[in-house]
N, C-alpha and C positions, 0 to 999 in steps of 0.2 A: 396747387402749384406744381410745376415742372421738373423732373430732374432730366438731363438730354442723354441719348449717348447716338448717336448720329445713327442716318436710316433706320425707320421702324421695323421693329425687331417684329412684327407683326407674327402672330402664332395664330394659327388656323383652330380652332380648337372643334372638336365632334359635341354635340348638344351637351353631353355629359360632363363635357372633362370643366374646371374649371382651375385651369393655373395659375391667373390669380385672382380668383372670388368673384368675378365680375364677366361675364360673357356679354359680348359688344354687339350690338345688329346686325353684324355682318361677319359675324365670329370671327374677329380676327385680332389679333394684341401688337402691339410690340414688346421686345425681346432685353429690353433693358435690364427689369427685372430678374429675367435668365442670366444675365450677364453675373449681376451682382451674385445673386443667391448659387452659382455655379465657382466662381473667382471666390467667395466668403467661404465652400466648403474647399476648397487649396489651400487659401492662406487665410486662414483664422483674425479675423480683425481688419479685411479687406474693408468689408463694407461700413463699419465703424470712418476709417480711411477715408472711404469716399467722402461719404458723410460732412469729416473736417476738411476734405479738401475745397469744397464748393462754401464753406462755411470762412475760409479762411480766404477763397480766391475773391469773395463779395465784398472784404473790406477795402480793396483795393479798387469799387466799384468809382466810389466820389475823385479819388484820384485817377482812372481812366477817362472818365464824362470829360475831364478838362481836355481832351488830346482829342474828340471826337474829328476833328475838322481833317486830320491823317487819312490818306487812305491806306490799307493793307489791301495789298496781291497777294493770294497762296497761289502757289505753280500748283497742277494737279494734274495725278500720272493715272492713267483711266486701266487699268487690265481688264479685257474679255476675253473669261476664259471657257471658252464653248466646247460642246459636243456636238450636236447638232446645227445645222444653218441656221436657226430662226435664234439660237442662243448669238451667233456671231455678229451681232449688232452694228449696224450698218454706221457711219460717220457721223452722217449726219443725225443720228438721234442721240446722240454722244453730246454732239454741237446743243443742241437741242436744252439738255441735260445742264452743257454748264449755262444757256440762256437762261433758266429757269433758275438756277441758283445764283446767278447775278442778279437779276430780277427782284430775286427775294432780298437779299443781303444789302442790295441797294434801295428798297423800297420804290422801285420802279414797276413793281407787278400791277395790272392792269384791274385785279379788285381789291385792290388797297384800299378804296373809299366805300367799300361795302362793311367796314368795321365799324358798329355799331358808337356812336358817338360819346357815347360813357366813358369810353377808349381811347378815343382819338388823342387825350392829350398826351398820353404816353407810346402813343405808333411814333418810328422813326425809323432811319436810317442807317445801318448799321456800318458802312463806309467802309466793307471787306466787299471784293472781288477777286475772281475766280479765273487764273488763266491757265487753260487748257496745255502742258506743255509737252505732254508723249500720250499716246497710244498704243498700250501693248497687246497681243492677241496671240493667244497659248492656246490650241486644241488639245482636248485633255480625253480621257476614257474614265477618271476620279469623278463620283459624286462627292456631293458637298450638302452636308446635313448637320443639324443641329440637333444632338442627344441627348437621354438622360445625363451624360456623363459628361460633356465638351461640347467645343462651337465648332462651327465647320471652317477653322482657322488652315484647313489644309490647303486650302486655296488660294492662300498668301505663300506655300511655300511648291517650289518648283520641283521637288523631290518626294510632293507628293499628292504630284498632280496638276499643281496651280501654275502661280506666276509669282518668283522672288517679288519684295520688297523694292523700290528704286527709293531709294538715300532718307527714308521717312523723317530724318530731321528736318531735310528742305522741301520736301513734297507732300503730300495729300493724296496718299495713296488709296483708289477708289477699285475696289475688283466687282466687278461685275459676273453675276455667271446664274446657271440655275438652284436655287437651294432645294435640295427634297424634303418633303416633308419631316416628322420628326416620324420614324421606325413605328407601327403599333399603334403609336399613340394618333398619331396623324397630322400632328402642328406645323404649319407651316410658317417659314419667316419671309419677309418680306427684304430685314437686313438688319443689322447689327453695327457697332463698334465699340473700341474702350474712349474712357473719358479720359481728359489727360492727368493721370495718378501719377505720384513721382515713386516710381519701382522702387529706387533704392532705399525710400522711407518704411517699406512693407516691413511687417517683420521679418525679426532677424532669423537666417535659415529658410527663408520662403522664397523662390524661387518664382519672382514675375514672370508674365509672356513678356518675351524678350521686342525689344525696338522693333524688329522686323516684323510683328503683328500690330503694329498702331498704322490703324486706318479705317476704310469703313468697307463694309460688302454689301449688295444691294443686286435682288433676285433681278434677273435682268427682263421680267414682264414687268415690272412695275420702275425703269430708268429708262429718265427721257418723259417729255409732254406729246411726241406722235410716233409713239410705240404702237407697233401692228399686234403686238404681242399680248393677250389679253392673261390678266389672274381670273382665276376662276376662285370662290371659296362657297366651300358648300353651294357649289352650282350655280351663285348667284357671281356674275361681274366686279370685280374689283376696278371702279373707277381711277387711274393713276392719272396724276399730271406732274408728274416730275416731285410730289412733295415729302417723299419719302426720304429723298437725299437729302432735302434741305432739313429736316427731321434731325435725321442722323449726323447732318453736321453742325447743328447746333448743341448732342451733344460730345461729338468731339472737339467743340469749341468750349465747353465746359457747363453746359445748359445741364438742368434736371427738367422732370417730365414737371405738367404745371401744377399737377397734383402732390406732388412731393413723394411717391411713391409708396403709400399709408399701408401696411398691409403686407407689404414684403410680395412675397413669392404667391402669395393667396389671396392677394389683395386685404379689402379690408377700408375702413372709413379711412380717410384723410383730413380731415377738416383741421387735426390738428398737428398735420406735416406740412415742413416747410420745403420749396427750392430753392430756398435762401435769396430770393429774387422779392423785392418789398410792395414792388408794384402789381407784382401780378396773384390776382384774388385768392384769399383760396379756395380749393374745389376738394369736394367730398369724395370725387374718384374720378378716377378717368371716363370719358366722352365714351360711350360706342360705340362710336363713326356717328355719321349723318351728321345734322346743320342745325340742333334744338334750341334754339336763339332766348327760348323759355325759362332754360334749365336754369336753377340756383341753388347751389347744393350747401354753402355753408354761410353761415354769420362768424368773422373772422374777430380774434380777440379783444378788437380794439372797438367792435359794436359794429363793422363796416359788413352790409347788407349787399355788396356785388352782385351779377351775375356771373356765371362761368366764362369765362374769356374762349369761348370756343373757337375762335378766330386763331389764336396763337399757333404756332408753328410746332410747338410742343406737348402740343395735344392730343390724343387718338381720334379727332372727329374727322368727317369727312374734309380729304384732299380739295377737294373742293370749295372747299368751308375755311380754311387756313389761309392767312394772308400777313401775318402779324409777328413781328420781335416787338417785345417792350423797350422800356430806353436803360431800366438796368438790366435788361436780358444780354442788352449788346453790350454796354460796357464791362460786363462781365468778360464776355465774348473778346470784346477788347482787351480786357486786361489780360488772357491768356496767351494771346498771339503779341504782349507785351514782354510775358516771362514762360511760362509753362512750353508755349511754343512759338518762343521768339524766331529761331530759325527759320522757320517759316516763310518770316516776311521781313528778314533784314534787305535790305537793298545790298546789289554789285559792290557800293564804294562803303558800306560798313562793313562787308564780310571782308575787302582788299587788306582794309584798315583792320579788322582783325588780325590778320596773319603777321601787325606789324607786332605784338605784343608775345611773350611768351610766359606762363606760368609752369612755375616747377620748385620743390618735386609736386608730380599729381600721379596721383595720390597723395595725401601729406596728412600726416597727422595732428601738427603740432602747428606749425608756418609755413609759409607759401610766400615764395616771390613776383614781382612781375619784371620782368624787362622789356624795353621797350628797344627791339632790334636798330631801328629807324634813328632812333632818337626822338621818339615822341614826347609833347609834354602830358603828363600824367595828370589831368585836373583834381581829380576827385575817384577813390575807389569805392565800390560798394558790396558788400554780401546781401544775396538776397536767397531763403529759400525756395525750393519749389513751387510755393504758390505765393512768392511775390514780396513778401514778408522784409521787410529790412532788419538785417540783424547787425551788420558794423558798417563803420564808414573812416575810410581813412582820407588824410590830405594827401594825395602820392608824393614820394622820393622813388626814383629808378630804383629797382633792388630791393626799395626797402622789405621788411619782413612782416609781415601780417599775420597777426595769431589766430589760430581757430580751434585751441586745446580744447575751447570750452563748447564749441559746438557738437552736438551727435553726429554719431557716423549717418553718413547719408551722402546726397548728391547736392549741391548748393550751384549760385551762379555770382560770378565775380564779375560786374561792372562796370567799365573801365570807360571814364568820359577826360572827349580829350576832341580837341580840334571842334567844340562846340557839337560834339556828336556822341553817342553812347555806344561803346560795341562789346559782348559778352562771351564769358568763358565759361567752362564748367570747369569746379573742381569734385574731386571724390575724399572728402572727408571720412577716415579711418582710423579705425583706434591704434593706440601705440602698441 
């Protein structure tokens, strides 16, 4: 089973190296792994963190399946940030790009019915699409590399090198650029991103990557379905067809890879790691690329003899070979662009309707008010945290005062239904 972190972090590895215990046919990885095992030596108990966060965002799966029939739009801000012409990516394979993750997210892609029938009752629809809403283009003279030490996050930042953030709470910030190899060692990434972890839960004293780094990066031979631009790995052709974003945005939608990630940084069996996802089989390790329709790596607790779901989007097998969200992959998915990253996809007339409400103080340690500028009627309030969790519920009075003594300091969401509609705030919950 899966854990996501959006575009494959895909690592090039030399015959020898094995980062994590498992070398793929086409040496190549994603970088997920890196992410975690790199973020858990920062902050101590990161990847614990994650862990509960996909564990905690799944119960809220049966309650998203009801709301499937929604669509969500994410606006998404594309930066190419080029050295060379062949990195400055021409429009149309941009267009291309979000075609393909429409496609996917909407089960419109065109070998959708090549998934093997054992599957089919769980392929669907995931009812998020993708509207293209800037194009930024930064020439730069910065490489952007992935180290023993750090990501190549420089390229999210304009002071060093790259292209600022645009407003990541309401966008889908996508950069595009060349990644180098990794120094010595020789790994290459294909792309990378965080999953959405609530920073101010980490512990106390740890200093997350700050908002302006939530997004995905994605080598720019391998974005887009008629890319002229070819991967090479170990001299052999890296086949793209745009599926490496869709990859990575599944797990910036809150996906783990489908294998559960057994083994950490060195890999290692899986058969008995979960992606917190119930439908989808589990698998003893990640695919190597290519299309093994054969493979069956584990008999899972409950006696259930699956094969590997090679087809899923959350897989290492070949781009080719991917065609598949499960139906709790996406409700998961859904639940996050529900809470985690609601901003995202509020509509014009929920966010208007927010500006009508005001909480204060925020920060607040003790209580918090709401008012309602407008004179709104207050239906119903709610705390919810980070991944969705209902912790109180009041009846509203304008004003009234809402306790949160008892809550941990952290980041929470207050929301506020009202006009037959829901629209949310943050508060920053802090000791006295």
């Amino acid at each position: 089973m899966k854990s996501i972190f959006v575009a494959i972090f895909f690592l090039t590895s030399i015959g020898a190296l094995h980062l994590f215990g498992q070398q793929v046919t086409h040496n190549s990885f994603c970088g997920h792994e890196n992410v975690i095992h790199y973020n858990e030596k920062l902050y101590p108990g990161y990847s614990d963190f994650v862990k509960r966060t996909f564990y905690e965002a799944h119960q809220l799966i049966t309650k998203s399946s009801n709301s499937r029939n929604k669509i969500f739009t994410i606006p998404v801000v594309v930066h190419v940030v080029w050295k060379t012409d062949s990195e400055n990516l021409h429009d149309s394979i941009i267009e291309s790009q979000l075609n393909v993750l429409n496609e996917s997210f909407r089960l419109q892609n065109t070998d959708r019915d090549s998934l093997r029938s054992i599957f089919k009752e769980i392929q669907a629809d995931a009812g998020i699409e993708f509207r293209l809403e800037e194009v930024i283009r930064v020439k730069t003279s910065s490489n952007f590399s992935l180290s023993l030490t750090g990501l190549p996050d420089k390229v999210k930042q304009s002071a060093q090198g790259g292209s600022d953030a645009k407003d990541p709470d309401r966008n889908l910030n996508i950069w595009v650029c060349r990644i180098q190899p990794i120094p010595i060692i020789g790994g290459q990434i294909l792309g990378y991103a965080y999953p959405p972890v609530g920073l101010a839960n980490w512990p106390t004293g740890s200093s997350a990557p700050s908002k302006s780094l939530e997004g995905v990066v994605i080598d720019f031979r391998v974005f887009g379905k008629n890319n002229p631009n070819i991967m090479t790995v170990n001299n052999q052709k890296y086949n793209a067809t745009g599926k490496t974003t869709v990859h990575e945005i599944g797990h910036y939608l809150g996906l783990r890879h489908i294998w559960g990630d057994g083994g950490g940084l060195f890999g290692g069996n899986s058969c008995n790691e979960d992606d917190g996802i119930t439908d989808t089989p589990n698998q003893g390790a990640q695919t190597g690329g290519g299309c093994d329709k054969t493979a069956n790596t584990c008999i899972d607790s409950n006696g259930n003899d699956l094969p590997d779901m090679i087809e899923n989007y959350m897989d290492y097998s070949a781009e080719s070979c991917q065609n598949t969200f499960t139906r709790e992959q996406i409700d998961l998915m859904r639940s996050v662009l529900q809470n985690q990253r609601s901003q995202l996809v509020n509509t014009e007339e929920q966010l208007a309707l927010s500006r009508h409400f005001k909480i204060y103080p925020n920060p607040a340690s003790t209580f918090f008010s709401i008012e309602s500028t407008q004179g709104n009627i207050m239906d119903k309030i709610t705390i919810t945290n980070q991944f969705g969790i209902l912790l109180a519920s009041f009846k509203s009075i304008n004003n009234q005062e809402m306790e949160i003594k008892h809550l941990a300091s952290g980041l929470y969401f207050v929301n506020i239904y009202t006009l037959g509609k829901v629209v949310t705030h943050k508060i920053l919950k802090v000791d006295e």
